[in-house]
C-alpha positions as CSV (number, residue, x, y, z in Angstrom):
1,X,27.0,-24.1,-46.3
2,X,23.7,-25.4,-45.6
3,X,20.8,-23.0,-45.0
4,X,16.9,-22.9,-43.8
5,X,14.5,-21.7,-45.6
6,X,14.6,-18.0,-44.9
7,X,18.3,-17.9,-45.1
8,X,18.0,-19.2,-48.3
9,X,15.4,-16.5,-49.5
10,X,16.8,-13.4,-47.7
11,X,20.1,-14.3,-50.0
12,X,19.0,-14.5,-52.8
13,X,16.4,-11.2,-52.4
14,X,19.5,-9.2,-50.8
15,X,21.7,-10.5,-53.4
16,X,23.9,-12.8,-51.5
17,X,25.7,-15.6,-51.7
18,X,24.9,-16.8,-47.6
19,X,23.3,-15.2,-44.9
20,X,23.6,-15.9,-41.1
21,X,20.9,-15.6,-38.3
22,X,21.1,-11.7,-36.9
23,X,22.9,-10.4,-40.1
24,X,21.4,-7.0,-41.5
25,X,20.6,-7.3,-45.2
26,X,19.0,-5.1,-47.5
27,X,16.3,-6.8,-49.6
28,X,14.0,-5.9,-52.8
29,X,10.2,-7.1,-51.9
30,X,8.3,-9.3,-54.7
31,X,5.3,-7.2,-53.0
32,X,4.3,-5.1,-50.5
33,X,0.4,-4.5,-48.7
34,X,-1.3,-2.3,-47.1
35,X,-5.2,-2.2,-46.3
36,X,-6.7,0.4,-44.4
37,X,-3.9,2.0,-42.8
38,X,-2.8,2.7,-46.3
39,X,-4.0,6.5,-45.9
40,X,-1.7,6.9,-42.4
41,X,1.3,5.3,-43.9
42,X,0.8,8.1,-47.0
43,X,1.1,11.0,-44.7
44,X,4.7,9.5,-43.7
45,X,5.3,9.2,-46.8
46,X,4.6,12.7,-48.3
47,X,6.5,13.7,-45.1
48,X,10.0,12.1,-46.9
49,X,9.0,14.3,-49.6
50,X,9.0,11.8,-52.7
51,X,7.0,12.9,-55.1
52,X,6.1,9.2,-56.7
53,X,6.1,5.5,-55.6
54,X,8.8,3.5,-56.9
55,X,7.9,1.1,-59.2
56,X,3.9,0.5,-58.4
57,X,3.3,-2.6,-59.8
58,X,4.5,-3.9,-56.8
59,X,2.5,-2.6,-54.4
60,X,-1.2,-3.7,-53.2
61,X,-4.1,-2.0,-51.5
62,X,-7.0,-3.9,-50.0
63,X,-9.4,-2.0,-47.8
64,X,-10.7,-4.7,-45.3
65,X,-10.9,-3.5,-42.0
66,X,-14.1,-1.6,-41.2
67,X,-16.2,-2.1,-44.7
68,X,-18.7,-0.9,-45.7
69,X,-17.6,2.2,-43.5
70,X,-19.1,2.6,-40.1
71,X,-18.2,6.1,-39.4
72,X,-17.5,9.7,-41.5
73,X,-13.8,9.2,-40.6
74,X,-13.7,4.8,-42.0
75,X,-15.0,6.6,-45.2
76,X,-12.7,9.3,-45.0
77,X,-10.1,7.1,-44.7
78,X,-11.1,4.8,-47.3
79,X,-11.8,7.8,-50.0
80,X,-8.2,9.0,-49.1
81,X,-6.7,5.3,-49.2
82,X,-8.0,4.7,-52.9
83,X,-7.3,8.6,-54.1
84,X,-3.3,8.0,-53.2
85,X,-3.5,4.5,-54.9
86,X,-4.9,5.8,-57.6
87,X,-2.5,8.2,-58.3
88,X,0.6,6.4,-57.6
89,X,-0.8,3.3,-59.9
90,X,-0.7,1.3,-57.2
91,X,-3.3,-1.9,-57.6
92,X,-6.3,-1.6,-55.3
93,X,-8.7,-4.1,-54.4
94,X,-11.9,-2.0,-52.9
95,X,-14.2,-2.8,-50.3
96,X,-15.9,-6.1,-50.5
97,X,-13.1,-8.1,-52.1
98,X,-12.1,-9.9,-48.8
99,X,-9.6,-9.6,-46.6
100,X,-6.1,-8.8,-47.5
101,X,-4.8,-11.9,-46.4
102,X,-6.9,-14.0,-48.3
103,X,-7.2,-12.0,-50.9
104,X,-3.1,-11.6,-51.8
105,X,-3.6,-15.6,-52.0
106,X,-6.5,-16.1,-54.3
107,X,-5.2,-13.3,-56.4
108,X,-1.7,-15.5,-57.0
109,X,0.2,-12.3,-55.9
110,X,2.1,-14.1,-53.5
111,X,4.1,-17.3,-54.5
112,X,6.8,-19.4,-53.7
113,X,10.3,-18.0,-53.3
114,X,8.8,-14.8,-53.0
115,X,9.6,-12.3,-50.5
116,X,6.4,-10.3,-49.3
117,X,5.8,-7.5,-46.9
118,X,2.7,-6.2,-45.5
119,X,2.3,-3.8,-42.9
120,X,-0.4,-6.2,-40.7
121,X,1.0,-9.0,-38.4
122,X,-0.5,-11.4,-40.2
123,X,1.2,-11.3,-43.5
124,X,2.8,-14.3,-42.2
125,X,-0.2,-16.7,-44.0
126,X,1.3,-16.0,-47.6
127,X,4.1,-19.0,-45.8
128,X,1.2,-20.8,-46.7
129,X,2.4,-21.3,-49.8
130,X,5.8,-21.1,-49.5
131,X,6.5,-17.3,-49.5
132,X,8.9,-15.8,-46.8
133,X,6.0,-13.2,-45.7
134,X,6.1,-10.9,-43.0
135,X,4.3,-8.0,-41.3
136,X,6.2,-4.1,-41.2
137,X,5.6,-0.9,-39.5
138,X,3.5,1.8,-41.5
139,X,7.1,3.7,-41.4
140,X,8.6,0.7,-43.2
141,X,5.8,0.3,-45.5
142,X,6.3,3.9,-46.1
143,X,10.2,4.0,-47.0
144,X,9.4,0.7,-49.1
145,X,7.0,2.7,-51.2
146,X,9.6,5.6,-51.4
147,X,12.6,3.2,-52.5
148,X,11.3,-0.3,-53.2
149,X,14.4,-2.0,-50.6
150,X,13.7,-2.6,-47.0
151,X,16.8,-3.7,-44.0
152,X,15.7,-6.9,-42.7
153,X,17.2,-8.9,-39.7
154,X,18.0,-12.4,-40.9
155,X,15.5,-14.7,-38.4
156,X,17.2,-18.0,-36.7
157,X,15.0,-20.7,-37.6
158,X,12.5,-23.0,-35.8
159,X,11.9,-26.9,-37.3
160,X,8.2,-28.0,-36.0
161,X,7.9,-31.5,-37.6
162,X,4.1,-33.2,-37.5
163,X,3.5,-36.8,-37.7
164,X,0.5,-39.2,-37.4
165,X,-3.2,-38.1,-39.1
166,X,-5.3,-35.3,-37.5
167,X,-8.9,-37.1,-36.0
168,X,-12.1,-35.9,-36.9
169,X,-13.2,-33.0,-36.1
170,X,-9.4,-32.1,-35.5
171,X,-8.4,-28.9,-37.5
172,X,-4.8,-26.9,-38.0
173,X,-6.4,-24.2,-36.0
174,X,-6.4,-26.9,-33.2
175,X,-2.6,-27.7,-34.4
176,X,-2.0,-24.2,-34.0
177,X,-3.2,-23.4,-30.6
178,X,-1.6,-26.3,-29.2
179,X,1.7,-25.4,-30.6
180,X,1.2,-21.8,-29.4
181,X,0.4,-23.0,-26.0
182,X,3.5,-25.4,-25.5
183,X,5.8,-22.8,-26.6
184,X,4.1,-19.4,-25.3
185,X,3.2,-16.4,-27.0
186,X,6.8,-15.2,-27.5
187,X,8.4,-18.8,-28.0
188,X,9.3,-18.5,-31.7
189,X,10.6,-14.5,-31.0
190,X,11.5,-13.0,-34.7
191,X,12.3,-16.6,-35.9
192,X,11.1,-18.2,-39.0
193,X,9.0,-20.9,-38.5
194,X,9.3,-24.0,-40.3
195,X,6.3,-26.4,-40.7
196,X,7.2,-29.6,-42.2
197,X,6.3,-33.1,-42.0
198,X,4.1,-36.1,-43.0
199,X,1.0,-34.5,-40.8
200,X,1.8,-31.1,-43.1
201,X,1.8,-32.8,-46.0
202,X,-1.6,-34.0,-45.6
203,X,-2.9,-30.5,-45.3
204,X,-5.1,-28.6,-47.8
205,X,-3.9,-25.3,-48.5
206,X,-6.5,-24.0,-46.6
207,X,-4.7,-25.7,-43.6
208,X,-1.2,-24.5,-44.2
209,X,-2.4,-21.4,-44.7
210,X,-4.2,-21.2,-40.8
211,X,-0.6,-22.5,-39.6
212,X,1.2,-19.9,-41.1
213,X,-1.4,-17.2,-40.2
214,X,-1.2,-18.2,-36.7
215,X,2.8,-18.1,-36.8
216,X,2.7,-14.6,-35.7
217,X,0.6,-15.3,-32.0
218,X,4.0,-16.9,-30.9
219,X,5.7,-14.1,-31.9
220,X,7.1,-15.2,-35.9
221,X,8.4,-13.2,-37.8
222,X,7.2,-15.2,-40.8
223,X,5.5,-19.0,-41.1
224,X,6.9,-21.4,-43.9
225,X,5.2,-25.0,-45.2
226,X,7.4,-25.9,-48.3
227,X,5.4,-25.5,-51.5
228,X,4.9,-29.4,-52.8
229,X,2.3,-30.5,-55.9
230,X,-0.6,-29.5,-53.8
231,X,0.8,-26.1,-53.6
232,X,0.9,-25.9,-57.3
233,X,-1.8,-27.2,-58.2
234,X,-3.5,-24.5,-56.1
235,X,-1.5,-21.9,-57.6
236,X,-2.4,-22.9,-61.1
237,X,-4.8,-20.7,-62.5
238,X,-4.2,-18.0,-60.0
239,X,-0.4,-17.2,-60.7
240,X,1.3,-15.2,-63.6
241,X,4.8,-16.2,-64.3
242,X,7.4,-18.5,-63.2
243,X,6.8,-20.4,-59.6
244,X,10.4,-20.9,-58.2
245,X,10.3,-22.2,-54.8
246,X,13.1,-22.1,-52.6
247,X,13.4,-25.2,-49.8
248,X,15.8,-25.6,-46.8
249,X,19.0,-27.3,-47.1
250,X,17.9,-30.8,-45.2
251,X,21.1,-30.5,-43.0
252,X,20.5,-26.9,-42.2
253,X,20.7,-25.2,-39.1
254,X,18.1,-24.3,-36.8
255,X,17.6,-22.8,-32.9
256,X,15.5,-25.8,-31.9
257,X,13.5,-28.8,-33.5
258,X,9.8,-29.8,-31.7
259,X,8.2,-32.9,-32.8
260,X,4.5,-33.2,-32.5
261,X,2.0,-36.4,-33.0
262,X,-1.3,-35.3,-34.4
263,X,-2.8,-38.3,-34.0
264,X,-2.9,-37.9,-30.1
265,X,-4.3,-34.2,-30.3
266,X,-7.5,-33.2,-29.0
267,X,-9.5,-30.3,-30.1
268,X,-8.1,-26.9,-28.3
269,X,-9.6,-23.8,-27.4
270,X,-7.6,-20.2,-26.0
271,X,-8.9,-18.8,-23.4
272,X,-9.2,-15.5,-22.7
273,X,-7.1,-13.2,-22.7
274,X,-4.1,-14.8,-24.4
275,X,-3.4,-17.1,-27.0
276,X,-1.2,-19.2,-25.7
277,X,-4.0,-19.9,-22.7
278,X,-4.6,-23.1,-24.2
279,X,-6.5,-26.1,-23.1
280,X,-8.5,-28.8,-24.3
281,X,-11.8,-28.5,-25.1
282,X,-12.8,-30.6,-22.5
283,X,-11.7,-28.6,-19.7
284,X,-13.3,-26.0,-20.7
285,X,-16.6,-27.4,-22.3
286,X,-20.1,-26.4,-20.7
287,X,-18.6,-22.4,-20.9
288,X,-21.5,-21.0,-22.0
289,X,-21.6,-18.3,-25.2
290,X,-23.2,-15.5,-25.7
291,X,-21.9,-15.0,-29.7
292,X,-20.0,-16.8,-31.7
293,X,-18.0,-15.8,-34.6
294,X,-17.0,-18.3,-37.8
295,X,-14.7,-16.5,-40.4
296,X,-11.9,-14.0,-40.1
297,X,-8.5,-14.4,-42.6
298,X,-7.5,-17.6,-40.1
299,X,-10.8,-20.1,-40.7
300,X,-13.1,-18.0,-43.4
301,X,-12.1,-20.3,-46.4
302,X,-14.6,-22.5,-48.0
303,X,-13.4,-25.8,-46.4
304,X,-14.3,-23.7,-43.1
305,X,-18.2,-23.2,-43.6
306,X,-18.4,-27.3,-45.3
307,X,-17.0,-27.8,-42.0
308,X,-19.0,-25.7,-39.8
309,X,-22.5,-27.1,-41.6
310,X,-21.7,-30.7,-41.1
311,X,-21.3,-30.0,-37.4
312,X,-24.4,-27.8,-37.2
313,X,-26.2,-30.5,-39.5
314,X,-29.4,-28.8,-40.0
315,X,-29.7,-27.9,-36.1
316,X,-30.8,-24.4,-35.2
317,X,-28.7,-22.1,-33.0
318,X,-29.3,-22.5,-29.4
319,X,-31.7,-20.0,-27.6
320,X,-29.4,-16.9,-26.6
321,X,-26.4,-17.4,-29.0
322,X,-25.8,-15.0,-31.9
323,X,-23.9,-16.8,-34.9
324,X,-21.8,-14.3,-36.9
325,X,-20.6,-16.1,-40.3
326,X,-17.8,-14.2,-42.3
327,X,-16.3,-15.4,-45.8
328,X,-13.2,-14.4,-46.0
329,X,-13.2,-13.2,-49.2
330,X,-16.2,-12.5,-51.9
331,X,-14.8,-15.5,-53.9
332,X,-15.4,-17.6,-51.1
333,X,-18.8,-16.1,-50.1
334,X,-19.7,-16.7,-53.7
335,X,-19.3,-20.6,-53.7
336,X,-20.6,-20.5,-50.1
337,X,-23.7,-19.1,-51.4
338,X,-23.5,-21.7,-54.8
339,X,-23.0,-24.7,-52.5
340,X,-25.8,-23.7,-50.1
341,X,-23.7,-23.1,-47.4
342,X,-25.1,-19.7,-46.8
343,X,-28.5,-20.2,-46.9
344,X,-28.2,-23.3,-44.1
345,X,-26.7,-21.1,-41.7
346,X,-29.4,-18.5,-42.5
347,X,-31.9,-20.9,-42.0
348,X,-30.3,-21.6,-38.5
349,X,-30.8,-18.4,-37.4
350,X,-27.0,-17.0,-38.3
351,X,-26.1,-13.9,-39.3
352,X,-24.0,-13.6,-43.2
353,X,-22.0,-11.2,-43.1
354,X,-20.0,-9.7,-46.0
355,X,-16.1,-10.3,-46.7
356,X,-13.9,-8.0,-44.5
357,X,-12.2,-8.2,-41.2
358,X,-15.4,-7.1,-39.6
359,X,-16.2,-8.4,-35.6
360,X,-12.4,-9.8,-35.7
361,X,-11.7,-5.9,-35.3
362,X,-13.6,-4.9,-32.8
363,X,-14.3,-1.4,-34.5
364,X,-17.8,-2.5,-35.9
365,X,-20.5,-5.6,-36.4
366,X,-20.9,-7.8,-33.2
367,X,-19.5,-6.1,-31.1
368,X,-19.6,-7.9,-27.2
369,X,-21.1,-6.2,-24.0
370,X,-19.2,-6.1,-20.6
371,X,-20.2,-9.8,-18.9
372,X,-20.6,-11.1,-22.5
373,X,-18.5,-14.8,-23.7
374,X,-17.8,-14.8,-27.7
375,X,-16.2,-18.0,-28.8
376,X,-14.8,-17.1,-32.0
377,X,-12.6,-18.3,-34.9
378,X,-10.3,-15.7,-35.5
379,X,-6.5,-15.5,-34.4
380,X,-6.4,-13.1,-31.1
381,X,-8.7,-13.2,-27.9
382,X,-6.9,-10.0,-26.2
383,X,-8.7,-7.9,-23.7
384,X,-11.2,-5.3,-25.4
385,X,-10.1,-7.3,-29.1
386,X,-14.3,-7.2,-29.4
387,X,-15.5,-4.5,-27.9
388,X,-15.9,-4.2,-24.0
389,X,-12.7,-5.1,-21.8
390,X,-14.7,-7.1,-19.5
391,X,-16.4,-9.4,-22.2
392,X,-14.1,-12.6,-22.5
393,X,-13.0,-14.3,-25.8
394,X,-11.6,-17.8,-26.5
395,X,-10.5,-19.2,-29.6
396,X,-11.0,-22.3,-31.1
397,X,-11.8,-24.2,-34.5
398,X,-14.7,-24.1,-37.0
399,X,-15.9,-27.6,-36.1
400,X,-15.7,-26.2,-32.1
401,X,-17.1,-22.8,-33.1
402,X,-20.1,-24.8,-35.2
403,X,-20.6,-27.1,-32.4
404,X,-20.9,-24.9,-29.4
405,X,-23.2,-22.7,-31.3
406,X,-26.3,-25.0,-31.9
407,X,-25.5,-26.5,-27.9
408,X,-25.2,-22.6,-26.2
409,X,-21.7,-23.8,-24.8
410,X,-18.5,-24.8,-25.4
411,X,-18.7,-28.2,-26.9
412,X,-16.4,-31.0,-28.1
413,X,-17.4,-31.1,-31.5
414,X,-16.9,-35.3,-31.6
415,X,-19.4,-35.5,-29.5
416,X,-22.1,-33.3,-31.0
């Protein structure tokens, strides 16, 4: 019987021979993550009245969200978050490392084959690399540190097949708005999304990982780019241990097929306050911007900032925009810095912020008045995402972001 990707997985983890779309299995995690809402789930948790978390090594902790703490209760939190992973011996990554997402990637703690929950939406990115990843609730997370097994729905699968070349200036961020716009926000409902390919194939890891990250704004339950030498060679010096991928059967099974030609694709920007409001960035271009924002676990990888500075090229930012810049992780802030990176968006008046979910949040740093326009990198625009309900935010690439920040609107970033 031939099988997608995540049937594929889901057997093997549950211990099956096959597995059908809407079957109920019971599954062993390779991982599991939490960040800061690590110290809520452990209150469930103490409530089932388990005195120990079942075999720790297998569990992560990144604190991410609001760091360095902005209020008593973020530090509160975070003192209560490392205390309980402490004394579980569960790993902890503390404030400053990066966010989670990027962070379970750099670290090799997520690799091919490997099934991986977290309890954020976005686990989805560790697809990236050929993981079946995806988000649980804190009560999930919560049973899963009491037990170590999890009930999973088996997903129906989704096929989105790229071909051509992706134009200058073109990103997977633009691939992934335009996919989340044909489809809608809910047009991949609890299905595994499978990104395959010639145009895929091209990609950096950097890129798959932004496809798979954005899997979850059309509702995903997990992302997948089959794991090929660029994969690997990635994964070299970050993974311990055997790397056995799992690929779909080529004559598997799926809900529906789309077929997309990069080579025709404009850049494309959200607007507010959905993500599947998508346009191109020429009907929207001349918005003008109030902040923008160039980071987040979606676009704050390396290839990102080279990006963003060969747009900017040395220009200053344009009167009345604020330019928030956000590594994603401190391994990424830390070749930033080597490269020079840093220091030219400094020197155009941006602000460098450190590693962490940050403005993305809406809790702390840059947060937008009522009236104000943020154009921002990350992977939601929703209503109040940012801080006031009446500010509006739209979503686009790092070559758009870069662009329309040294202009003071939204720009087409070929034509800077």
């Amino acid at each position: 019987m031939p099988l997608t990707f995540a049937e594929k997985v889901l057997a093997k983890k549950a211990g099956l021979d096959a597995v059908s779309p809407g079957q109920i299995v019971e599954v062993e995690p390779d991982l599991g993550m939490s960040h800061d809402n690590t110290a809520a789930i452990a209150k469930t948790f103490q409530g089932i009245g388990v005195n120990r978390v079942v075999d720790p090594e297998r569990f992560v902790v990144i604190l991410d969200h609001v760091v360095p703490a902005a209020q008593v209760e973020h530090a509160q939190n975070h003192l209560d978050a490392r205390e309980f992973a402490r004394k579980h011996g569960m790993r902890l990554f503390d404030v400053g490392r990066g966010v989670c997402h990027q962070v379970v990637v750099e670290e090799g703690l997520a690799k091919p084959g490997d099934l991986v929950l977290g309890s954020d939406s976005h686990t989805t990115t560790y697809g990236g690399v050929g993981a079946f990843a995806a988000g649980v609730g804190r009560t999930e997370m919560a049973a899963l540190w009491a037990s170590g097994r999890l009930w999973l729905k088996v997903p129906a699968s989704l096929q989105l097949v790229f071909d051509g070349e992706l134009g200058p200036r073109v990103t997977a961020k633009d691939v992934a708005l335009n996919v989340i716009g044909s489809l809608g926000a809910d047009g991949a409902l609890y299905m595994s999304v499978e990104f395959s390919g010639p145009g895929v194939e091209r990609m950096s890891v950097s890129d798959r990982l932004v496809l798979a990250n954005m899997a979850a704004e059309m509702g995903a339950k997990n992302g997948y780019v089959a794991p090929d030498k660029t994969t690997l060679s990635y994964l070299a010096d970050r993974v311990q241990g055997e790397i056995n991928p799992i690929y779909p059967d080529q004559d598997a099974d799926y809900e529906a097929r789309h077929r997309y030609n990069l080579t025709e694709l404009a850049p494309q920007v959200a607007c507010p306050s959905q993500v599947d409001n998508t346009v191109p960035v020429g009907e929207v271009a001349g918005t003008k911007v109030d902040q923008v924002l160039l980071g987040t676990c979606t676009n704050g990888r390396l290839e990102d900032l080279e990006l963003a500075t060969e747009v900017m090229a040395g220009r200053p930012l344009a009167d009345g925009v604020r330019m928030l810049v956000l590594p994603a992780s401190r391994e990424v802030w830390v070749q930033a810095a080597e490269r020079g990176l840093l220091a030219q968006f400094a020197q155009a008046g941006a602000m460098v912020l450190n590693p962490g979910c940050g403005p993305c949040l809406g809790a702390h740093q840059g947060v937008l008045a009522p009236g104000e326009v943020c154009l921002s990198t990350a992977n939601r625009n929703f209503k109040g995402r940012m801080g006031s309900k009446e500010a509006g935010v739209y979503l686009a690439s790092p070559a758009t972001v870069a662009a329309s920040a040294v202009t003071g609107v939204i720009t087409d970033p070929r034509e800077v």
